[in-house]
Structure formats: C-alpha cells, structure tokens
C-alpha positions in Angstrom: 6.9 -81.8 54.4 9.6 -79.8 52.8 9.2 -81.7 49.6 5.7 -80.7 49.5 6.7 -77.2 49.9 9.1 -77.5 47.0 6.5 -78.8 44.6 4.2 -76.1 45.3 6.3 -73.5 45.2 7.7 -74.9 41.6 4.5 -74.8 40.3 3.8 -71.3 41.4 7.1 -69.9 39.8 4.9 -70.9 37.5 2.6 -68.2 37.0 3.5 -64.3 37.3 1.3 -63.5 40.0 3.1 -66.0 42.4 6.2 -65.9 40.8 8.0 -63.4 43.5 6.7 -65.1 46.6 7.2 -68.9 45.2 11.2 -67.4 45.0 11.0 -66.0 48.4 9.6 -69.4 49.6 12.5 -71.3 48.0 15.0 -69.0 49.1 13.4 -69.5 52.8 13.3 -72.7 52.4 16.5 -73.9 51.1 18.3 -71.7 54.0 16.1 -73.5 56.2 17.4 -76.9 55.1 21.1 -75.8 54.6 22.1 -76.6 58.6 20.4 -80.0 57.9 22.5 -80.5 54.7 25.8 -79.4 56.7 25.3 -81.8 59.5 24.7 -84.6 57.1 28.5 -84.0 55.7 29.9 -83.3 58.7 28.2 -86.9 60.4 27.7 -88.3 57.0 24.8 -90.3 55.5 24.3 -94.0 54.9 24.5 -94.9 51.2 25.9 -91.2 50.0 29.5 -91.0 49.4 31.1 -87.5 51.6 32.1 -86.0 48.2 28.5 -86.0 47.1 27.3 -84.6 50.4 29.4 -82.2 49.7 28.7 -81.1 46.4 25.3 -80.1 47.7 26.6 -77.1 49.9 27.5 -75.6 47.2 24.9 -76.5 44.7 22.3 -75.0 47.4 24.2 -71.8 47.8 24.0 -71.5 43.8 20.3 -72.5 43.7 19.5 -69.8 46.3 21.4 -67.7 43.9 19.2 -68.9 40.8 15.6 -68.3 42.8 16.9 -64.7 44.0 16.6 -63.7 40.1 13.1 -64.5 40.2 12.4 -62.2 43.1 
C-alpha cells in the first residue's frame, strides 16, 4: 500500500497545483516507514547485506530533506 502511495504522490510532484501536498505526503510517508526501516537493520532482512540496510537510514533522512524543498 505504501508503494501505491509513493507512485501517486510522484506523479503529483508532478503538477504545481499538487506539488506542496505530494511533498507533504512523502515527507509523512517516509517518517512513517523510517521505524520499519530501523527494525529491519537492527533484526536484519533475508537476502540484504546489514551494510545496505544501513545505508537506507541515511538515504531516507536525505530524501525527506530533498521532498522538504518542494514544500
């Protein structure tokens, strides 16, 4: 369901009209999913390496960084 929510708010950074409240969304979004993403490292995943799962808290933290400009 979340990935549905990511398309649809990708497509409306789209247009201006929906461009503030797709970044919102994102921004909602991706701090919704960071406790997921933490627990993952912390218990790790089957098939992803730790230094991958890793990565990603980081990555999200930038990419909640990136949508905030469009805001």
């Amino acid at each position: 369901m979340a990935g549905a929510f990511e398309i649809l708010f990708g497509i409306c950074l789209l247009f201006p009209l929906t461009r503030q409240y797709a970044a919102f969304g994102i921004i909602i979004l991706l701090i919704a999913v960071f406790p997921a993403n933490l627990y993952m490292y912390q218990k790790g995943a089957k098939g992803i390496p730790k230094w991958a799962l890793l990565l990603r808290l980081p990555l999200q933290l930038a990419l909640i960084a990136w949508a905030y400009l469009y805001t």
